[in-house]
N, CA and C atoms as an extended XYZ file, in Angstrom:
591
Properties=species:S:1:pos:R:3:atomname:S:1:resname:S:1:resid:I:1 pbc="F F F"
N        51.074      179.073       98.532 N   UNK     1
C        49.852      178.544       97.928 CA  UNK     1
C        49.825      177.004       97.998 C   UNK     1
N        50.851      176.348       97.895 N   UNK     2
C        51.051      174.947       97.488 CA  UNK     2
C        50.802      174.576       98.779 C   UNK     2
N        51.479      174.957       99.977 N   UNK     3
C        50.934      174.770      101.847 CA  UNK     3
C        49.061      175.013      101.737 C   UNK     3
N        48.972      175.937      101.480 N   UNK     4
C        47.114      176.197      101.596 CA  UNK     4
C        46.775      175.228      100.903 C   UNK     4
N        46.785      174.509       99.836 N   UNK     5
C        46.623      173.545       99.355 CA  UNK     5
C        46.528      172.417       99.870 C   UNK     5
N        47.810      171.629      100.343 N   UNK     6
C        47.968      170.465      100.955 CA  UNK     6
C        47.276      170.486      102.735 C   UNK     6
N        47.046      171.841      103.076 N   UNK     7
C        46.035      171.340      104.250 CA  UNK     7
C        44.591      171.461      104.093 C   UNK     7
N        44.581      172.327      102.947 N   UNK     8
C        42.649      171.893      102.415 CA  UNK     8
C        42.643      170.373      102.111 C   UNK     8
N        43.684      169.512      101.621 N   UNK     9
C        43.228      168.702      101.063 CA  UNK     9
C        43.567      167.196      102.415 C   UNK     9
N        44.459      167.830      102.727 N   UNK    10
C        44.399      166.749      104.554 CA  UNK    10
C        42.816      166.833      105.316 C   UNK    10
N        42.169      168.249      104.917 N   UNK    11
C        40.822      168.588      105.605 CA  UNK    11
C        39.860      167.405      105.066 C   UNK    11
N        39.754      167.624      103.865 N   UNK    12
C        39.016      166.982      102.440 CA  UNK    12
C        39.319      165.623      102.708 C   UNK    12
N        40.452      165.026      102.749 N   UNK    13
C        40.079      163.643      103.002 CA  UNK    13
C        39.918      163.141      104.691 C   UNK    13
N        39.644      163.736      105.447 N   UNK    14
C        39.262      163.094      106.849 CA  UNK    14
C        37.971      163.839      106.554 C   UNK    14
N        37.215      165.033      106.222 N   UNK    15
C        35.905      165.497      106.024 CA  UNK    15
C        35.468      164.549      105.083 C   UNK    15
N        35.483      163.860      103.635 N   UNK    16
C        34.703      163.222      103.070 CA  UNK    16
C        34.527      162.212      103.384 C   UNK    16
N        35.151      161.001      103.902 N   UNK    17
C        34.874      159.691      104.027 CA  UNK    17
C        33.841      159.687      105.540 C   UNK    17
N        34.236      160.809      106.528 N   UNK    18
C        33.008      160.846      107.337 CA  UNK    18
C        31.520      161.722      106.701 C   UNK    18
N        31.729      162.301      106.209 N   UNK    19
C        30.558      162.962      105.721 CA  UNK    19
C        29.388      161.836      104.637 C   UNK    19
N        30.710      161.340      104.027 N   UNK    20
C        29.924      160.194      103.183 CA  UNK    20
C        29.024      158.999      103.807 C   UNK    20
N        30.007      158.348      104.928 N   UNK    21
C        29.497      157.646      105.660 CA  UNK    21
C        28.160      158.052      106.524 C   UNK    21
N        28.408      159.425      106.946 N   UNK    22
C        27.081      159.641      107.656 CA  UNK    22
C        25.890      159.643      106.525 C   UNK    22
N        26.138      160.256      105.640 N   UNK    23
C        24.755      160.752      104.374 CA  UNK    23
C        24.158      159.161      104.247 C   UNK    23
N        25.522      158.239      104.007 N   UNK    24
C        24.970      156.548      104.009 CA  UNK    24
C        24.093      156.168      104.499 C   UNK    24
N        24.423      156.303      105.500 N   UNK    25
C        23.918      156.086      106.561 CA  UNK    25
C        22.458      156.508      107.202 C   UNK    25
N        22.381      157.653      107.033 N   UNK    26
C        20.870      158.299      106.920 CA  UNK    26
C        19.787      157.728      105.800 C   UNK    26
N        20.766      158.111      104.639 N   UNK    27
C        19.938      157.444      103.164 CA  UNK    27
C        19.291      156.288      103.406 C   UNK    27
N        19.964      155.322      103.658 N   UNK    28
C        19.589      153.966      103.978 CA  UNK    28
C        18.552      153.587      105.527 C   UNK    28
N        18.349      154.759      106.243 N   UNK    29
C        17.510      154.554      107.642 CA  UNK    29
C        16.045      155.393      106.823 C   UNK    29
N        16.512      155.965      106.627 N   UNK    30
C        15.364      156.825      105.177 CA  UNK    30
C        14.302      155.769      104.769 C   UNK    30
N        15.387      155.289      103.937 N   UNK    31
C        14.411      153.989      102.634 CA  UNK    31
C        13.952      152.849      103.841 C   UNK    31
N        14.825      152.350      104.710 N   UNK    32
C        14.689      151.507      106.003 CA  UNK    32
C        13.373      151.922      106.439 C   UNK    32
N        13.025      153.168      106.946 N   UNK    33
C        11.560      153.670      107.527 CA  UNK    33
C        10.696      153.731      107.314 C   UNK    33
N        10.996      154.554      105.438 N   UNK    34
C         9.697      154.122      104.893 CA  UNK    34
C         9.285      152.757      104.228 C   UNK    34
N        10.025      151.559      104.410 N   UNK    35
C         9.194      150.282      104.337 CA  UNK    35
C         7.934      150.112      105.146 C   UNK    35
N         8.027      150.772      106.483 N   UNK    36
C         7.125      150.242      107.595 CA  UNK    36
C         6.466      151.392      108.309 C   UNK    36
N         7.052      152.559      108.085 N   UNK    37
C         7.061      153.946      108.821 CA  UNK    37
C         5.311      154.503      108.124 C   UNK    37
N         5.274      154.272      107.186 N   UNK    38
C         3.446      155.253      106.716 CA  UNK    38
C         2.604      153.791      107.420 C   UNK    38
N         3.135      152.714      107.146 N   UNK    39
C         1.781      151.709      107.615 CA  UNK    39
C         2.043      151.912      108.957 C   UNK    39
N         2.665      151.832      109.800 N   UNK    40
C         2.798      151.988      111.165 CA  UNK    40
C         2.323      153.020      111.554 C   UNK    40
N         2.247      154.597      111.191 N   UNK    41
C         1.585      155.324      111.407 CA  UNK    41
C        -0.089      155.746      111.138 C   UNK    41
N        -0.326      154.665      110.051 N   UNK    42
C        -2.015      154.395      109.959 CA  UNK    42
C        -2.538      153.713      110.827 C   UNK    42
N        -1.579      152.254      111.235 N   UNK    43
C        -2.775      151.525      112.023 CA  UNK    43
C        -2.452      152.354      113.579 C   UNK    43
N        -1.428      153.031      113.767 N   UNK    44
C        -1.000      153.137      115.413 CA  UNK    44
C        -1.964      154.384      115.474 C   UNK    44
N        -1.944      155.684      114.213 N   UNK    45
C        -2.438      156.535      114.584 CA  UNK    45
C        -0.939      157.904      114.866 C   UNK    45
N        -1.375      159.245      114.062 N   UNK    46
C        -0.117      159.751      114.307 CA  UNK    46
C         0.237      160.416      115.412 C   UNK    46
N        -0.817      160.282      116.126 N   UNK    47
C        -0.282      160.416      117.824 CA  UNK    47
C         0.566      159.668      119.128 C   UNK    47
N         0.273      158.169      117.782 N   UNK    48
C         0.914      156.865      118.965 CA  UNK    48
C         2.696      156.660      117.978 C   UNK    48
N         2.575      157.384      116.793 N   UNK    49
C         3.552      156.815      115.863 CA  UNK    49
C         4.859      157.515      116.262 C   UNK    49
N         5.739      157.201      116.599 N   UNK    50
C         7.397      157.697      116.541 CA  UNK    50
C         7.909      157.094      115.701 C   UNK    50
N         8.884      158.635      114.984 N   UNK    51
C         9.074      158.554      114.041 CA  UNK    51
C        10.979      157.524      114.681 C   UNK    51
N        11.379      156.444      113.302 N   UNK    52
C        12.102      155.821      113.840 CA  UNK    52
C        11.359      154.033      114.007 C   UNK    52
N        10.558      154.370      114.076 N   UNK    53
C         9.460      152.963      114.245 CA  UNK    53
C         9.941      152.021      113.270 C   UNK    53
N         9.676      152.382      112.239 N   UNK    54
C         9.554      151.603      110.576 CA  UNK    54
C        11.269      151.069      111.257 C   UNK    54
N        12.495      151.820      111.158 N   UNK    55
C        13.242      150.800      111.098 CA  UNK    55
C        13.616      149.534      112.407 C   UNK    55
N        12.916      150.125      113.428 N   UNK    56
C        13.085      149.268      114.665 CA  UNK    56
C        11.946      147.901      114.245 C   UNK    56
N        11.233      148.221      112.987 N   UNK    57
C        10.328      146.783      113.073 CA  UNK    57
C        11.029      146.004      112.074 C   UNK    57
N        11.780      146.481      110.995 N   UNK    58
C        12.392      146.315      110.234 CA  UNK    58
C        13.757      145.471      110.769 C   UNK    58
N        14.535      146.113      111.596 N   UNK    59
C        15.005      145.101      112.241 CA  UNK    59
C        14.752      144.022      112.888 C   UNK    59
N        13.508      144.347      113.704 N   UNK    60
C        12.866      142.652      114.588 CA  UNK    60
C        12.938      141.658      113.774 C   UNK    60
N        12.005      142.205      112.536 N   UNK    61
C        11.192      141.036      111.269 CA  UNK    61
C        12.442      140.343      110.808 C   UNK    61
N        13.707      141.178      110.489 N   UNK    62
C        14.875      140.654      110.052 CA  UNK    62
C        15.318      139.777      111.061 C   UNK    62
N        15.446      139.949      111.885 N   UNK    63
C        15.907      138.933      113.321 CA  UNK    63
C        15.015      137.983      113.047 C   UNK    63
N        13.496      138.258      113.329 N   UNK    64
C        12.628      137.256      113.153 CA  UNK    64
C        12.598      136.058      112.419 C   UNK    64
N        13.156      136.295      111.059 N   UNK    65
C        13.100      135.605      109.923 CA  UNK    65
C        14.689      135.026      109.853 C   UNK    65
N        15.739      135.457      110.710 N   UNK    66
C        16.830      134.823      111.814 CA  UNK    66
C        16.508      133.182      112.341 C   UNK    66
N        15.757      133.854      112.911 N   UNK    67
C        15.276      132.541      114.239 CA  UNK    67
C        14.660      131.223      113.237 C   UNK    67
N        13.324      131.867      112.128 N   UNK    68
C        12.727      131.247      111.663 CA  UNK    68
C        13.469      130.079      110.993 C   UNK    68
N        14.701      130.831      110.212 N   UNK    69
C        15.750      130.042      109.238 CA  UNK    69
C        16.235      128.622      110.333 C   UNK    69
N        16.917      129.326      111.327 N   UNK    70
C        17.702      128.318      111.939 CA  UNK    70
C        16.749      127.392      112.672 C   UNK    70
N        15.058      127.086      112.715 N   UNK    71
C        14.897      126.050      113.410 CA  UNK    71
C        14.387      125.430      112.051 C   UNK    71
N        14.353      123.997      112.277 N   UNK    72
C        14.262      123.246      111.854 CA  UNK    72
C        12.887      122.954      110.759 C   UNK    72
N        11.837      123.428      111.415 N   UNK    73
C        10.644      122.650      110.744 CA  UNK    73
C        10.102      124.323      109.983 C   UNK    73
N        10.649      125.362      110.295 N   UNK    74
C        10.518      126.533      109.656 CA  UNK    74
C        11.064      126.598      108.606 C   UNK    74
N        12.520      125.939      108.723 N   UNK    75
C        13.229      126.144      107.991 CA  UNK    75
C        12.894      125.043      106.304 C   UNK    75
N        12.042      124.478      106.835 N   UNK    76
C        11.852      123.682      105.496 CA  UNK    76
C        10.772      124.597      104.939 C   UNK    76
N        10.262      124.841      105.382 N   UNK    77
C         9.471      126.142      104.352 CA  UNK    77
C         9.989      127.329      103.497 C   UNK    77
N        11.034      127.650      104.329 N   UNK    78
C        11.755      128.700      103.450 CA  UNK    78
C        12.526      128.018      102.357 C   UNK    78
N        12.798      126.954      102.742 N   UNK    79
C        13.841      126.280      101.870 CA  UNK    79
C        12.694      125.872      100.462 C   UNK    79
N        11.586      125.556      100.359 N   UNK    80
C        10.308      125.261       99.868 CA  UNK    80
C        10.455      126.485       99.027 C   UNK    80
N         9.917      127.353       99.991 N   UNK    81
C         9.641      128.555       98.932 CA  UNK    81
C        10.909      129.847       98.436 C   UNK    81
N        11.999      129.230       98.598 N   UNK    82
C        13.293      129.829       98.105 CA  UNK    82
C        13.577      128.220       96.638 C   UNK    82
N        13.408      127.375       96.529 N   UNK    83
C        12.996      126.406       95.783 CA  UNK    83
C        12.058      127.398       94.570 C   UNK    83
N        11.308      127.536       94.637 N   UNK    84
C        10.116      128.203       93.937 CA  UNK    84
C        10.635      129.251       93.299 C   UNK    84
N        11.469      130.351       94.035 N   UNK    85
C        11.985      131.467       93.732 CA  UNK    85
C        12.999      131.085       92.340 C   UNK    85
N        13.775      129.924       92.767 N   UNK    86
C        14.646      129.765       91.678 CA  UNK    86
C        14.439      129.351       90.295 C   UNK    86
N        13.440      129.156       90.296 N   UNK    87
C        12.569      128.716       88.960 CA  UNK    87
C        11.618      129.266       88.303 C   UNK    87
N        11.315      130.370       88.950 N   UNK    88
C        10.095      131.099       88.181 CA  UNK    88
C        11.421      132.243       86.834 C   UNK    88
N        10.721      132.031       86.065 N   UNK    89
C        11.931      132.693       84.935 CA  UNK    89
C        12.446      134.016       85.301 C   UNK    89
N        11.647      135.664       85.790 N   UNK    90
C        12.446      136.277       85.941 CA  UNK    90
C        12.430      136.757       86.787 C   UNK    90
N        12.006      135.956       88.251 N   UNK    91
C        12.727      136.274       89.722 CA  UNK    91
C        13.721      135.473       89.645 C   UNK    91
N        13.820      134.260       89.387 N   UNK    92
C        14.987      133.770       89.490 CA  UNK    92
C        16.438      134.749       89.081 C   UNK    92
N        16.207      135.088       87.461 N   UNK    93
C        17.678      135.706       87.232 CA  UNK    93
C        18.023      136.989       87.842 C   UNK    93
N        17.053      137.976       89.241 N   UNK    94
C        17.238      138.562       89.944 CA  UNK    94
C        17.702      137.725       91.248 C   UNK    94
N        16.514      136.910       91.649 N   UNK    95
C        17.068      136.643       93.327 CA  UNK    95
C        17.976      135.525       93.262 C   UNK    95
N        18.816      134.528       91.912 N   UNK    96
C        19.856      133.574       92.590 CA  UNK    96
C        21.073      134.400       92.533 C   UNK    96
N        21.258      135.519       91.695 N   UNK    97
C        23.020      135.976       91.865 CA  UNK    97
C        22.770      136.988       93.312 C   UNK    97
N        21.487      137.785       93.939 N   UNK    98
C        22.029      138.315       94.615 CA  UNK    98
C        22.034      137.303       95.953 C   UNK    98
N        21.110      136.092       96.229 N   UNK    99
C        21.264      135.176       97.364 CA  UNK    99
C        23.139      134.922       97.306 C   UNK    99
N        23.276      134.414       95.905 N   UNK   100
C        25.085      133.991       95.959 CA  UNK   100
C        25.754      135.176       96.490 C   UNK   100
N        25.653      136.167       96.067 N   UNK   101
C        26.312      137.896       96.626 CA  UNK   101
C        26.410      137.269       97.687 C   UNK   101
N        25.014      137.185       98.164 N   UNK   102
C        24.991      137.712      100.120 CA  UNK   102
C        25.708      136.292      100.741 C   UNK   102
N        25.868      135.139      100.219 N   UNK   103
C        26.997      134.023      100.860 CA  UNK   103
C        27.899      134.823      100.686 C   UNK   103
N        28.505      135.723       99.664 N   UNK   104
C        30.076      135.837      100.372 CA  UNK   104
C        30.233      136.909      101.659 C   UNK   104
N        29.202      137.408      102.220 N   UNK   105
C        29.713      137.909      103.305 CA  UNK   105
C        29.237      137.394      104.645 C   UNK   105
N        30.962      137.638      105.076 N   UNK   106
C        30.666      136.438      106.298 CA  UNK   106
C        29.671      136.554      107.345 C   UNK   106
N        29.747      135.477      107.708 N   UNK   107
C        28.441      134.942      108.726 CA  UNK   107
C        27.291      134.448      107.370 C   UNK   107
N        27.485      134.866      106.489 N   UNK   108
C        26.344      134.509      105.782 CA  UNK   108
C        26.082      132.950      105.064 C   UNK   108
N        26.747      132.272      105.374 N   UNK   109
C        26.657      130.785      104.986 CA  UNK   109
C        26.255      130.598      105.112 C   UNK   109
N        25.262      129.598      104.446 N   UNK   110
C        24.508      128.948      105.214 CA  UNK   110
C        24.850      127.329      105.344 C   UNK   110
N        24.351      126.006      106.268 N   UNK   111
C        25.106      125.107      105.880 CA  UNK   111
C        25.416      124.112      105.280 C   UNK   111
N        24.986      124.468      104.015 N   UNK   112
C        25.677      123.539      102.887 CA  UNK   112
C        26.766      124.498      101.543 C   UNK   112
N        26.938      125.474      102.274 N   UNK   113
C        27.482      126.548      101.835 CA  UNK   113
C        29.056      126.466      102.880 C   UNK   113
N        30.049      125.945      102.450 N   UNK   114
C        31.450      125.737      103.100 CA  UNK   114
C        32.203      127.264      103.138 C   UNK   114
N        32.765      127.904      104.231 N   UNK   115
C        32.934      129.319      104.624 CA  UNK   115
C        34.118      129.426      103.563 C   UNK   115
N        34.296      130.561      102.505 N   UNK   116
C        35.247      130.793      101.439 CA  UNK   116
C        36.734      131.028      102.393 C   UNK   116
N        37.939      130.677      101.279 N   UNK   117
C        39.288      130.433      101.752 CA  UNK   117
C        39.523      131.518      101.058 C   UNK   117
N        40.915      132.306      101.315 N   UNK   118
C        41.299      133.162      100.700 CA  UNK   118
C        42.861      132.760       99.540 C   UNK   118
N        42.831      133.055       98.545 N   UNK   119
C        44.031      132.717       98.268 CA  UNK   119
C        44.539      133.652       96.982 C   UNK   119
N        45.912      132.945       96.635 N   UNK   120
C        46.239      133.923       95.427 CA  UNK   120
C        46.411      133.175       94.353 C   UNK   120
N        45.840      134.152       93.288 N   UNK   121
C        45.621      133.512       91.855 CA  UNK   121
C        46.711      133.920       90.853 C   UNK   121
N        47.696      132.757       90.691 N   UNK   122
C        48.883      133.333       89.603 CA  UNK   122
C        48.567      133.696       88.356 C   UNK   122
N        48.703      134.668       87.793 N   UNK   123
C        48.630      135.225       86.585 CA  UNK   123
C        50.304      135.414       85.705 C   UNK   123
N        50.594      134.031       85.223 N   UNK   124
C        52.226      133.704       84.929 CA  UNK   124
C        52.530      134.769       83.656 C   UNK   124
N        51.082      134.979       82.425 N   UNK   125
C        52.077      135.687       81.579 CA  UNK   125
C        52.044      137.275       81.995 C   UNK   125
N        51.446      137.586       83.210 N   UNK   126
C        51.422      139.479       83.730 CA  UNK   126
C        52.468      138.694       84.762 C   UNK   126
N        53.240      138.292       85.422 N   UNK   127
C        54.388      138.041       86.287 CA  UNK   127
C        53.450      138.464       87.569 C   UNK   127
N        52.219      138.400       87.517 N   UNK   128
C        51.171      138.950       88.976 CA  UNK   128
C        50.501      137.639       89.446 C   UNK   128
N        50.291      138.281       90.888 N   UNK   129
C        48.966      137.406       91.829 CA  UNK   129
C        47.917      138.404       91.915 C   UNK   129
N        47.269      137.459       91.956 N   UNK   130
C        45.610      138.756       92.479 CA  UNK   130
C        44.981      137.816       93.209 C   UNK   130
N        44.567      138.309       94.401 N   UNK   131
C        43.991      138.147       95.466 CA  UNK   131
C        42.012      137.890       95.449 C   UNK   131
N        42.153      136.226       96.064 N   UNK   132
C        40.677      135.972       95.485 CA  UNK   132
C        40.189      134.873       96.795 C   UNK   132
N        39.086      134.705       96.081 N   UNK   133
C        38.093      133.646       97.369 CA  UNK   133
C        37.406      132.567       96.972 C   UNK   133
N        37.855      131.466       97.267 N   UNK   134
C        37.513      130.611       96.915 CA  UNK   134
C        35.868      130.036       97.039 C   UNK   134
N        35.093      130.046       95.682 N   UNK   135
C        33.958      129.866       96.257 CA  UNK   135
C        33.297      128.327       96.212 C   UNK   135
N        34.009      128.269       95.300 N   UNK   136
C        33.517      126.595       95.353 CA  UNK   136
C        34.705      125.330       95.215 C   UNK   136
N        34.757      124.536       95.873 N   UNK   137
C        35.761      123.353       95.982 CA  UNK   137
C        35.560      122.640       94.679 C   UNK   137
N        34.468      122.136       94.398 N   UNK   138
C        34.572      120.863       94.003 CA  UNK   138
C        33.206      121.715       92.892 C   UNK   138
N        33.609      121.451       91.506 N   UNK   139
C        32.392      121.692       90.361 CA  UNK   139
C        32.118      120.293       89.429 C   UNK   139
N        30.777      120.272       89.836 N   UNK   140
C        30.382      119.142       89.246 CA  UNK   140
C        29.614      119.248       88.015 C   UNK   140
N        29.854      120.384       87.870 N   UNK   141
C        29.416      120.793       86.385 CA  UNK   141
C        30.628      120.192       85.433 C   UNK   141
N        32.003      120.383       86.174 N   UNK   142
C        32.856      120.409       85.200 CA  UNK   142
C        33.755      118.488       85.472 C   UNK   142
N        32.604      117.360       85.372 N   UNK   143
C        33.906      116.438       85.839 CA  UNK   143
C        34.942      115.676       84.701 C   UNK   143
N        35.681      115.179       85.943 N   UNK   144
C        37.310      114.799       85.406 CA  UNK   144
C        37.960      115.680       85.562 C   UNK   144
N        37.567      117.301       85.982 N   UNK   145
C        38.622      118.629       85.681 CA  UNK   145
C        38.509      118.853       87.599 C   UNK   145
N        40.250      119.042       87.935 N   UNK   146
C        40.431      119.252       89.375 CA  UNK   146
C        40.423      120.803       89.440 C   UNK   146
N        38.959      121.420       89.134 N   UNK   147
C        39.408      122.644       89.051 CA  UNK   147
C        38.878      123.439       90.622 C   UNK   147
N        39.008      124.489       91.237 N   UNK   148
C        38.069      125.550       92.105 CA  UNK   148
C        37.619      126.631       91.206 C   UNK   148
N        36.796      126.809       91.639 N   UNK   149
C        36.062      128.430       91.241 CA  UNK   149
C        36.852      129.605       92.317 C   UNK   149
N        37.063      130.790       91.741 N   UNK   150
C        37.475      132.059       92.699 CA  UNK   150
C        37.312      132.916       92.390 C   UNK   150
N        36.271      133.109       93.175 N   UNK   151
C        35.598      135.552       92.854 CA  UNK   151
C        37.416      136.138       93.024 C   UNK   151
N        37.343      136.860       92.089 N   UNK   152
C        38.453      137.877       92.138 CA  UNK   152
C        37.272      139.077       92.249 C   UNK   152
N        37.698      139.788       93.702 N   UNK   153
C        36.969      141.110       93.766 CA  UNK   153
C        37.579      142.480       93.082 C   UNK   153
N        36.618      143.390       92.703 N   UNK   154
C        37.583      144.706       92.047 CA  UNK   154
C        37.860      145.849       92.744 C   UNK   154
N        38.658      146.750       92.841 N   UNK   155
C        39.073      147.994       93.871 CA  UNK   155
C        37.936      148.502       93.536 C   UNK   155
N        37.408      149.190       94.542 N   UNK   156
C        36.423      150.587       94.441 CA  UNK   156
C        35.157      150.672       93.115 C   UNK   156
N        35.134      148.932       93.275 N   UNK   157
C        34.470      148.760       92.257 CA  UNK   157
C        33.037      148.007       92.792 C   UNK   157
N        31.694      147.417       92.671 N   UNK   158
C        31.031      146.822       93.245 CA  UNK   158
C        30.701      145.583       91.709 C   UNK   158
N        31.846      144.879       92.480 N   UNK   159
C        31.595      143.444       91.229 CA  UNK   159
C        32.960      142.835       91.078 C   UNK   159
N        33.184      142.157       90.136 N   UNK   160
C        34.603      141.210       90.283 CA  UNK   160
C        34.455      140.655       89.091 C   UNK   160
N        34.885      139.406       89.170 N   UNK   161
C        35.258      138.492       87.872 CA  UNK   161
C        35.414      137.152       89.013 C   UNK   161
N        35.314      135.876       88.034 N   UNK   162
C        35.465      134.519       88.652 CA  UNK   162
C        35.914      133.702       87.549 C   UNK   162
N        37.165      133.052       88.329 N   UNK   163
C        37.961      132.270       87.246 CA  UNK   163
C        38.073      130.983       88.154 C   UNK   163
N        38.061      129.897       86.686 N   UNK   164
C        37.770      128.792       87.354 CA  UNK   164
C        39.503      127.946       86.994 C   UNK   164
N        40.091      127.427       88.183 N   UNK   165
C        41.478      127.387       87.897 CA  UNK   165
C        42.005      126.115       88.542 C   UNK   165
N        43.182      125.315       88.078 N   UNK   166
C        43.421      124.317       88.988 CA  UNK   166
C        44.149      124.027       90.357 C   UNK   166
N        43.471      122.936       91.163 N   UNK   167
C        43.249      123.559       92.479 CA  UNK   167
C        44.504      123.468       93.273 C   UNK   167
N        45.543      123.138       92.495 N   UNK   168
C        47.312      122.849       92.838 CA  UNK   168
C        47.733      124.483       92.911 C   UNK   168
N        47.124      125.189       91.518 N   UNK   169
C        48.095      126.203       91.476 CA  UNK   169
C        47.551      127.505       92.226 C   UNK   169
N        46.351      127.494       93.055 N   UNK   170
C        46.168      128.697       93.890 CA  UNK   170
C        47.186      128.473       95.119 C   UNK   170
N        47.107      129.025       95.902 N   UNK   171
C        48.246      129.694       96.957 CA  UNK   171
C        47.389      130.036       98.464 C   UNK   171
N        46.967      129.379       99.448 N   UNK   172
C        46.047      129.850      100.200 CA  UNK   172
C        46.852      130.858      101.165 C   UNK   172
N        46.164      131.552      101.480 N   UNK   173
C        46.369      132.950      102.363 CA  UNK   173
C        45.999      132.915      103.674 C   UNK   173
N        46.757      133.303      105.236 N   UNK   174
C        45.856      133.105      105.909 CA  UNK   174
C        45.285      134.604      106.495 C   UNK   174
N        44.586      134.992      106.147 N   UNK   175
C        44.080      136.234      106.251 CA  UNK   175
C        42.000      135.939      106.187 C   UNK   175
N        41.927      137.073      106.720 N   UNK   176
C        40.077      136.628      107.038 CA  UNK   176
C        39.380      137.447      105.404 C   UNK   176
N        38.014      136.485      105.481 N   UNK   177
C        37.488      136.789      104.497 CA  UNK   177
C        37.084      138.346      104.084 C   UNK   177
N        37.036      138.519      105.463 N   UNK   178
C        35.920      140.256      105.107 CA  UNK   178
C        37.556      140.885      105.427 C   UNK   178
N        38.682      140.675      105.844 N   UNK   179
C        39.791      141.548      105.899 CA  UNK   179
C        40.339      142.001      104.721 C   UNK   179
N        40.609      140.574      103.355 N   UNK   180
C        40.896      140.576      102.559 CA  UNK   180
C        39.820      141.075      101.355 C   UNK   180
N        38.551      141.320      101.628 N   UNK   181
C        37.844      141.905      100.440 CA  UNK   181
C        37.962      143.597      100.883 C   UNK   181
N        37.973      143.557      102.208 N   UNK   182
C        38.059      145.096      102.527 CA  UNK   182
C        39.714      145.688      101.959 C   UNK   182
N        40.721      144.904      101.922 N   UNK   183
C        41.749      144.969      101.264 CA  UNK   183
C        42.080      144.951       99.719 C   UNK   183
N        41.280      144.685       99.072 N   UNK   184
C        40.780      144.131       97.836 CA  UNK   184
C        39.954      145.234       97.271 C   UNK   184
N        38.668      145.916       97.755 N   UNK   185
C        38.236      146.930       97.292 CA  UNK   185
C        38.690      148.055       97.233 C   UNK   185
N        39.266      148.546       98.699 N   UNK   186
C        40.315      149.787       98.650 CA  UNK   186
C        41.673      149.800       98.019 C   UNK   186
N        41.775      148.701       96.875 N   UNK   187
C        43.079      148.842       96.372 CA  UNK   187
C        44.320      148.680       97.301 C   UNK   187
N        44.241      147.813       98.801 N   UNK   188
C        45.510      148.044       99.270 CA  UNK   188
C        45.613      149.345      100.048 C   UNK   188
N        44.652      150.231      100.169 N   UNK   189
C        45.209      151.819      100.618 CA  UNK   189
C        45.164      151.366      102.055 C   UNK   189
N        46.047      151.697      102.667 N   UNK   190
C        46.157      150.942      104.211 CA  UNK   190
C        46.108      152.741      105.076 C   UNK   190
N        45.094      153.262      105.748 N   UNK   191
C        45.622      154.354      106.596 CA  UNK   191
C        46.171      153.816      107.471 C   UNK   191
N        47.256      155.188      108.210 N   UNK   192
C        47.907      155.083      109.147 CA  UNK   192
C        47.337      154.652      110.242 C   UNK   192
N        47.362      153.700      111.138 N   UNK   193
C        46.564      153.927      112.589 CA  UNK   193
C        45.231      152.629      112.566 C   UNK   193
N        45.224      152.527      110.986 N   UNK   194
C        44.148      151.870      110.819 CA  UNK   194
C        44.451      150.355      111.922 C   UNK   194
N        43.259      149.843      112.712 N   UNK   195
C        43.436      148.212      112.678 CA  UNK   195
C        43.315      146.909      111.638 C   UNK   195
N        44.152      145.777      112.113 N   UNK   196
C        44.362      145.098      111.128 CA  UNK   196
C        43.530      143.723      111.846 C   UNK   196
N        42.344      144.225      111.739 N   UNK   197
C        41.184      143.236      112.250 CA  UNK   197
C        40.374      143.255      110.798 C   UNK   197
């Protein structure tokens, strides 16, 4: 019994993490389609409409608004009306923590946004380090104090904690940003075989 066991459950974990990933994956091309998928099929007509549309425009517009950022005289408009966003009372306390979210994943800097370091945060009276990212160098909220800011991310968790600490006693790591949060959320669980990219 204890054998029938341990190979249902070798089944169970290579069957769930793909099964999960695919359902993800769908879910999200789902909600993706119908952003654009019913208007696309009104103005095209449901003879001209393939289904799949909504997220292929969905991607362009995202590219689109790519291009727009990085030139120059576009880019002061967004910057204008992302300005605006941060001040209206309650878009702001929605759209500034998730804009900060989306800097920590990489590529997402933008440039006055310096790419996060990885390092370790001593915790002297638990005899522990915990593994964090440096998000800000220099706080000018706080002067005279040589401190950094550092997201500590949580295992299998979607969120963290940020401690603001002095900038002698972190420990830098050289390991990549998205290696070490992907290391960081899964608790360390390393599969066999896995790459260490």
């Amino acid at each position: 019994m204890r054998h029938i066991n341990q190979i249902f459950f070798k089944g169970l974990i290579v069957v769930m993490p793909i099964t999960l990933t695919f359902y993800l994956l769908f879910w999200a091309s789902v909600k993706v389609e119908s952003l654009f998928g019913s208007s696309l099929a009104w103005l095209l007509g449901q003879e001209l409409y393939i289904p799949g549309l909504g997220i292929v425009v969905t991607v362009l517009l995202i590219f689109l608004v790519g291009l727009l950022v990085t030139n120059y005289f576009t880019a002061q408009f967004f910057n204008w009306f992302t300005r605006i966003l941060e001040r209206v009372p309650l878009i702001k306390v929605i759209y500034n923590p998730l804009r900060d979210l989306m800097a920590l994943i990489p590529g997402g800097n933008t440039a006055k946004n310096k790419p996060q370091r990885v390092v370790l945060v001593p915790l002297p009276a638990m005899g522990l380090n915990v593994l964090g990212l440096v998000t800000r160098e220099e706080l000018e909220e706080l002067p005279g104090h040589n401190l950094v800011s550092v997201y500590i991310p949580l295992s299998y968790m979607l969120g963290g904690f940020t401690v603001l600490i002095e900038r002698e006693k972190v420990q830098k790591v050289d390991m990549a940003v998205d290696q070490a949060l992907k290391l960081s959320v899964t608790a360390w669980i390393k599969v066999e075989g896995q790459d260490r990219k």
